[in-house]
N, C-alpha and C positions, 0 to 999 in steps of 0.2 A: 645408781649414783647419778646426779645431774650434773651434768658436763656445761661450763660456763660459758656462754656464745660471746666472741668480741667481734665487732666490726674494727676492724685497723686498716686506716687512710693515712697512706703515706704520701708525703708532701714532695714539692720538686725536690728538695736538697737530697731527699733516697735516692734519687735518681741522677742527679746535675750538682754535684758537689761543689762547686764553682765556677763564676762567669769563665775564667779561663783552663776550663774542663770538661767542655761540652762535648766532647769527641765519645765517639761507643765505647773506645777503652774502658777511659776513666765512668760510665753511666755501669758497667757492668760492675767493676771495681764497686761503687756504693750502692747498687742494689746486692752484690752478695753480701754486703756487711748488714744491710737492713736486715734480709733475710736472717742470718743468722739470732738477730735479735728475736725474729717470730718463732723460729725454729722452738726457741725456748722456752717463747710463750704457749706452746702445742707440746713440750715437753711437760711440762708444767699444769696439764689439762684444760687446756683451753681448745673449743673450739672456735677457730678464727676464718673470718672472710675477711679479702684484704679489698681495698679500693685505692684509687691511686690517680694522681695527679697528668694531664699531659700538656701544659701551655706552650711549654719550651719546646715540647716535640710536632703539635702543630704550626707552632708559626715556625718551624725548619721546613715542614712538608708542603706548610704555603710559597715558601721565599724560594722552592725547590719550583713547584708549579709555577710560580711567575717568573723563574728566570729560564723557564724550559717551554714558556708559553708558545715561542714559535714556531715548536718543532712536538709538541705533547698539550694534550690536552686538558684543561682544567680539572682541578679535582674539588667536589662539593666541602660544603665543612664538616658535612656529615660524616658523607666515608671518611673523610681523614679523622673523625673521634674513630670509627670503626679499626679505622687502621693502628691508630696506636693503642686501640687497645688490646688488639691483636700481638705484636709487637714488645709493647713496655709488659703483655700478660705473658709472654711469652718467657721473657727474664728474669721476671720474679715466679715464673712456676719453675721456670728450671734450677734458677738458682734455690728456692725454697726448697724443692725435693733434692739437691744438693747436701743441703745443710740437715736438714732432715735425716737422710742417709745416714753423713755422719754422727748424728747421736744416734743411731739404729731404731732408728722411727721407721715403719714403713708407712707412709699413709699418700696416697693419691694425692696431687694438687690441680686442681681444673683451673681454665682462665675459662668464664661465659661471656659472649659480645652481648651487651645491655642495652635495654631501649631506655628512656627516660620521657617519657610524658608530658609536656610543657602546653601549656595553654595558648592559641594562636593569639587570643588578643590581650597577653601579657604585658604591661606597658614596657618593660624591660627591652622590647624591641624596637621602641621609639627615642629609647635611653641607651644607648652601649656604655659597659662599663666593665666587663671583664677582662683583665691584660691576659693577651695570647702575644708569644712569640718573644725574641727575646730582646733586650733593651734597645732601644736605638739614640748614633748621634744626631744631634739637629739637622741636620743635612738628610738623613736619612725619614725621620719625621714627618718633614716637607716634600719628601719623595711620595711618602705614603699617606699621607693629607690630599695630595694631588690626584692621587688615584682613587679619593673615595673615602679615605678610612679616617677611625675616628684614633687621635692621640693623645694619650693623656701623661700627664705625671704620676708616677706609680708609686704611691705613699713614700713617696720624697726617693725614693731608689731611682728612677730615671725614666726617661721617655718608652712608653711601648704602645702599642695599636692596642684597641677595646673593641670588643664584639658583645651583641645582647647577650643576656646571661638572666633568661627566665628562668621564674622559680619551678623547681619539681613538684609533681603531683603525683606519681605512681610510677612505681619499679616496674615495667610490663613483665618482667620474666622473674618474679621475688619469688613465686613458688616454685618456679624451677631452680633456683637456689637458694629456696631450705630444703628439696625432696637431696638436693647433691649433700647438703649440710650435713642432712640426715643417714647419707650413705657412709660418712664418719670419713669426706674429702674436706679439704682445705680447696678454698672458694677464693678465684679471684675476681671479680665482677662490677659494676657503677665505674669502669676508668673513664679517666677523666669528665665522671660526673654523670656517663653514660651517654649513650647517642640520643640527643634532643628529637623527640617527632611529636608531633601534634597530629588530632582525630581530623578526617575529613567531614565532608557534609555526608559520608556514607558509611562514615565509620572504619574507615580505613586508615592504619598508621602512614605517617610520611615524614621521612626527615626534612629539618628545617636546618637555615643558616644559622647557628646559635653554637653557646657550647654553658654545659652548667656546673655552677660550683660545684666544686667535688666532696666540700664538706658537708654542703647541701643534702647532694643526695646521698652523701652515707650518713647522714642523720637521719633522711628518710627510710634507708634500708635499716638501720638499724630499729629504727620505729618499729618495720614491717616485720622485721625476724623478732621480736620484743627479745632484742640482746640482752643481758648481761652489763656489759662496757660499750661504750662508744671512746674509743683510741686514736688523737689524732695525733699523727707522728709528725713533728714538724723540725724547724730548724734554728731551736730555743728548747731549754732543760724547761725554763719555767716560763710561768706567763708574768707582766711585770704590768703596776699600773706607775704611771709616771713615766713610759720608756724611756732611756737615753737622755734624761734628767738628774739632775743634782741628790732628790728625792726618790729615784726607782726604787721600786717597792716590788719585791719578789714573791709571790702567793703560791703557798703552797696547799692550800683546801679554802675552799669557798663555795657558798651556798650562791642558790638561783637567783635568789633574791637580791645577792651583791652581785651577782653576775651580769644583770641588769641594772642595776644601780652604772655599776665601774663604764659599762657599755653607752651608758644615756651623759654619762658625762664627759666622756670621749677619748676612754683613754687607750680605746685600740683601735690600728688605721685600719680605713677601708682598702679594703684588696691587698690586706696583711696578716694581719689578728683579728680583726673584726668577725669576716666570715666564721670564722670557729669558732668564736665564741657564741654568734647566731646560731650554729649547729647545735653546739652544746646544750642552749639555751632550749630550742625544739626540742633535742632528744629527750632530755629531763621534764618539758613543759608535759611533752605524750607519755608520761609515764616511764621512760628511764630511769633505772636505780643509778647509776653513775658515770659520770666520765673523766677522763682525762688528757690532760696535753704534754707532753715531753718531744726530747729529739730522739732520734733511734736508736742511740748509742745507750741510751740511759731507759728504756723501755723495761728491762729487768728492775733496775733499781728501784725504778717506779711502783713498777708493781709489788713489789716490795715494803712500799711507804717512806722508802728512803730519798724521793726527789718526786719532781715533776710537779703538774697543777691539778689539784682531784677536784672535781665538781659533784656537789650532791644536792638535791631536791630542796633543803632544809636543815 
């Protein structure tokens, strides 16, 4: 029997269910409810590798380094994607083999620390444009303009710092998780986008200052495992064109073709809906049979055909 492969990339809201809920509590609180939605998806015969978001947990780990700068040492950007992935893999393995449990599932769940491949002379480095960390007031903005950093307006949601955000070219560890996939483990692996390093003049990896979409490169891995599904779990049932207009238009199945169409004429923001729907658009361009966007609560329903936004080739 063939066992159907999903990539599922879960977005901050798995994680940070609200601006005024940032605390571990409440992060644990919504990654066990995520989880339990996967659970069901691996009940349901799915083999699933999950990937996962960390902006909001790096710019905590930065604003922790700069306010300990006197007394503790700087931490690269690198280690800190290292570290949360370490961390946020840590929560959703436990809480996933949690849930797991209780449907009487036994099956292993691994988190693997991911390298991510980025090209040194990506122009994306000369552009920042990925929001890390978490909103800021005006005041705080100017603090951090001062120090160097770039700010921007975050598709009308509010002020945060941007860091380059080159594009993926290679999962360095993808075959070592399809050989775990294949071990019949649930796969936690690409968080947040995976740890960016770039080839030396001698062929040696090295992390760099960056951090990359994370829809990005779970388009890429799912490229590389030739999923099944590409799943982005986000914090919307459905995708709308027209958002937050008189006219929102709610899509529930759409081809590549629209998908590019809706994208070239702008009706999803950058550094919101955009990025996913770029994923999407990769995964299907490389031969993806299909994908989908929901929120996590609704990921059963979904698959189901009773909600969500499904993307097919044609």
């Amino acid at each position: 029997m063939h066992l159907k492969t999903a990539v599922v990339a879960i977005g901050g809201n798995s994680l940070i269910p609200a601006k005024d809920k940032i605390e571990v509590t409440y992060q644990w609180d919504a990654v066990r409810e995520t989880c339990q939605h996967i659970a069901e998806m691996v009940r349901e015969g799915w083999r699933v590798v999950i990937t996962h978001g960390n902006g909001p947990q790096v710019g905590f780990i930065l604003r922790r380094a700069e306010i300990a700068a006197p007394q503790v040492h700087g931490v690269p950007l690198d280690l800190i994607v290292a570290d949360t992935q370490g961390s946020i893999g840590y929560m959703v393995q436990q809480a996933l083999r949690n849930s797991l449990r209780a449907l009487r599932i036994s099956k292993h769940v691994v988190t693997l620390v991911t390298q991510t491949l980025v090209n040194s002379d990506d122009p994306a480095f000369q552009h920042p444009d990925k929001p890390i960390g978490g909103f800021l007031s005006p005041a705080e903005a100017e603090m951090f303009r001062a120090e160097g950093w770039t700010v921007v307006e975050d598709a009308g949601r509010g002020l945060r710092r941007v860091i380059a955000s080159p594009d993926p070219l290679e999962i360095v560890e993808l075959d070592t998780i399809r050989r775990v996939i294949l071990a019949d483990a649930v796969v936690i692996a690409v968080g947040g986008g995976g740890v960016p390093v770039i080839r030396n003049s001698t062929g040696e990896l090295r992390g760099v200052a960056a951090v990359i979409d994370k829809d990005r490169a779970s388009s890429l891995l799912a490229q590389g495992l030739n999923a099944d599904l590409l799943l982005i779990s986000t914090g919307v049932e459905q995708v709308a064109i027209n958002f937050n207009k008189p006219d929102q238009q709610m899509l529930s199945s759409i081809t590549l073709k629209e998908a590019r169409e809706y994208m070239e004429q702008g009706h999803f923001a950058a550094g919101s809906m955009r990025p996913k729907i770029e994923a999407v658009i990769r995964f299907l361009e490389h031969g993806g049979p299909t994908a989908l966007i929901t929120s996590p609560e609704n990921i059963g329903r979904a698959l189901r055909g009773e909600t969500g936004t499904w993307f097919h080739p044609r």
